[in-house]
C-alpha positions in Angstrom: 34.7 -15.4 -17.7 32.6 -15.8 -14.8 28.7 -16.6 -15.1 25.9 -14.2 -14.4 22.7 -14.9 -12.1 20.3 -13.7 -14.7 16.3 -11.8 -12.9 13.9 -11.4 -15.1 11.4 -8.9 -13.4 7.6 -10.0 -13.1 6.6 -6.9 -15.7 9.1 -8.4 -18.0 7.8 -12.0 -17.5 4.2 -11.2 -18.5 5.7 -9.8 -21.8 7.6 -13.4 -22.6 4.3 -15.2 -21.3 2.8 -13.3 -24.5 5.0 -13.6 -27.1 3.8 -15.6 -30.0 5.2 -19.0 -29.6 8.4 -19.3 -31.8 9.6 -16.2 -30.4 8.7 -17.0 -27.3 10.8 -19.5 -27.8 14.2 -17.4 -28.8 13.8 -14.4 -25.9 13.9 -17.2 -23.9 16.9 -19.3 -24.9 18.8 -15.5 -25.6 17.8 -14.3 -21.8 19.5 -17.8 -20.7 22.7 -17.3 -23.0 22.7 -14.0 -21.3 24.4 -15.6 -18.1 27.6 -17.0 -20.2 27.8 -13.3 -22.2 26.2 -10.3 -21.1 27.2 -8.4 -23.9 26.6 -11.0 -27.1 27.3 -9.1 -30.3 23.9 -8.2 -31.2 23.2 -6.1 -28.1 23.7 -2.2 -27.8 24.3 -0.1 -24.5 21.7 2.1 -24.0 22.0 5.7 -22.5 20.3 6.1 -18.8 21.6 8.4 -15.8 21.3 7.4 -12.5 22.6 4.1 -13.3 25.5 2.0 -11.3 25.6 -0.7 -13.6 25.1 -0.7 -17.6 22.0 -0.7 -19.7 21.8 -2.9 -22.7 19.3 -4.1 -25.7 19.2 -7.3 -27.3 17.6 -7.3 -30.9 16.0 -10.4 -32.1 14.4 -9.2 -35.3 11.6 -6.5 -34.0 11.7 -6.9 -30.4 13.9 -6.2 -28.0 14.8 -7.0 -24.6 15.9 -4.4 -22.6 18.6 -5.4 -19.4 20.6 -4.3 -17.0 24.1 -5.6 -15.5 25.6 -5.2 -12.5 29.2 -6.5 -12.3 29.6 -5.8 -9.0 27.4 -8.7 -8.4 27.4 -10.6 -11.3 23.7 -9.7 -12.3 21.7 -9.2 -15.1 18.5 -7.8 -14.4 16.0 -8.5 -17.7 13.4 -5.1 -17.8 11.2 -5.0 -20.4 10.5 -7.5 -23.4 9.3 -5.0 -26.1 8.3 -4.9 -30.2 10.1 -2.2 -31.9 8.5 -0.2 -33.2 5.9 1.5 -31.4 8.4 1.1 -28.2 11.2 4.0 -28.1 12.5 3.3 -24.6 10.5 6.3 -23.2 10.2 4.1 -20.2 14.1 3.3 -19.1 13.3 5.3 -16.3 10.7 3.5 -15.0 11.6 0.4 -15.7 15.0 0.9 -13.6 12.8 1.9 -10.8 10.6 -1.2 -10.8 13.9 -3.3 -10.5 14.9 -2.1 -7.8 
């Protein structure tokens, strides 16, 4: 299997930056693990037109982080680092936009 370059876009980094600390902690070491396995087990596609590449969630209990990979390039693109709920991915959209 080859590795993934894993982005995590600036909007997405200012959510990590204030997680509380332990879970903090996990989104990070998850976002890394996402260069040896894109698609871990606890991870869902997502539906989203317009899309080249494949949109994914990763649960770690009520947040999620919301990703994108291109296998073209071997790239996973983190979007959004959200709690669930209020979030309902209203903003896939947007978010697909911003990574461009």
């Amino acid at each position: 299997m080859s590795r993934y370059t894993v982005y995590v876009i600036p909007q997405a980094w200012l959510e990590m930056k204030n997680l509380p600390g332990h879970m903090r902690q996990r989104v990070k070491q998850a976002i890394e693990e996402l260069s040896d396995n894109p698609r871990p087990s606890n991870s869902k596609e997502l539906e989203a037109a317009d899309l080249e590449g494949e949109l994914r969630r990763l649960r770690l209990d009520r947040w999620r982080v919301v990703y994108a990979i291109t296998e073209i390039d071997n790239v996973v693109d983190v979007l959004a680092v959200r709690k669930r709920p209020p979030y309902d991915y209203g903003d896939l959209k947007e978010l697909l936009e911003q990574a461009q």
